[in-house]
N, C-alpha and C positions, 0 to 999 in steps of 0.2 A: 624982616626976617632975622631971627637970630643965631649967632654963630654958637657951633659948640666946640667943644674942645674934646680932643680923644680922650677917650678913657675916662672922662667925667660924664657922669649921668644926667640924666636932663631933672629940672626941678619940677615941679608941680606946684599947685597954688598953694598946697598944703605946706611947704616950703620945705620939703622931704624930696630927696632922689624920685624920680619913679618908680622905682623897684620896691624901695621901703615903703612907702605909702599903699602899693599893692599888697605890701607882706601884713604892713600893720590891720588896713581893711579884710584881708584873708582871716588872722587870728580873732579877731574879733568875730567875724563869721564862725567862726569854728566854734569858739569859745560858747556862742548865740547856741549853737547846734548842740552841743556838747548838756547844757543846762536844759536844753527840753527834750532831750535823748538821752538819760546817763549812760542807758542798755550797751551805749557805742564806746565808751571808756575803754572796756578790758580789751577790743582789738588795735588799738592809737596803736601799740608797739609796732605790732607785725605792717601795720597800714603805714607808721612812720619811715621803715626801713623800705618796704617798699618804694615809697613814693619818693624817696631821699635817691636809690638807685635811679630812677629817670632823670631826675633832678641833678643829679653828677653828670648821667649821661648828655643832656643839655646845654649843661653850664661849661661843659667841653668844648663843645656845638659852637655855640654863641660864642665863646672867647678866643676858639682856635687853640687854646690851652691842652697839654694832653693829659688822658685822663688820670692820670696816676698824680695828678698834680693836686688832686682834690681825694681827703682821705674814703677812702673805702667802705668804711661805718660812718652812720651818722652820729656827731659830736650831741645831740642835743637829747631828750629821756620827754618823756609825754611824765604832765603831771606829777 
């Protein structure tokens, strides 16, 4: 059994946190989807913001953090 440590994420074989390695496999799917669908391009924005708000709401969840601790807008722009 192995110990973890708080606050540190657990590794994966891929030698990535857990989380990263889900986000890296995520983009690439996306990415996969994006190239045989371009039709889905022009709504990323509204679809980014959305899904950013759950994702705050979440990332609160899971950390016990409160939510004003994570900015409001998503930092990041599609393409």
């Amino acid at each position: 059994m192995s110990q973890r440590v708080a606050g540190v994420p657990p590794v994966v074989a891929t030698g990535e946190p857990e989380g990263l390695a889900t986000i890296t496999l995520q983009r690439r799917e996306i990415l996969k989807l994006l190239k045989e669908n371009p039709r889905l391009k022009p709504d990323l924005e509204e679809a980014l913001q959305e899904f950013y708000e759950n994702a705050r709401d979440l990332a609160s969840g899971e950390t016990n953090l409160p939510l004003s601790i994570f900015p409001k807008q998503c930092l990041y722009a599609c393409f």
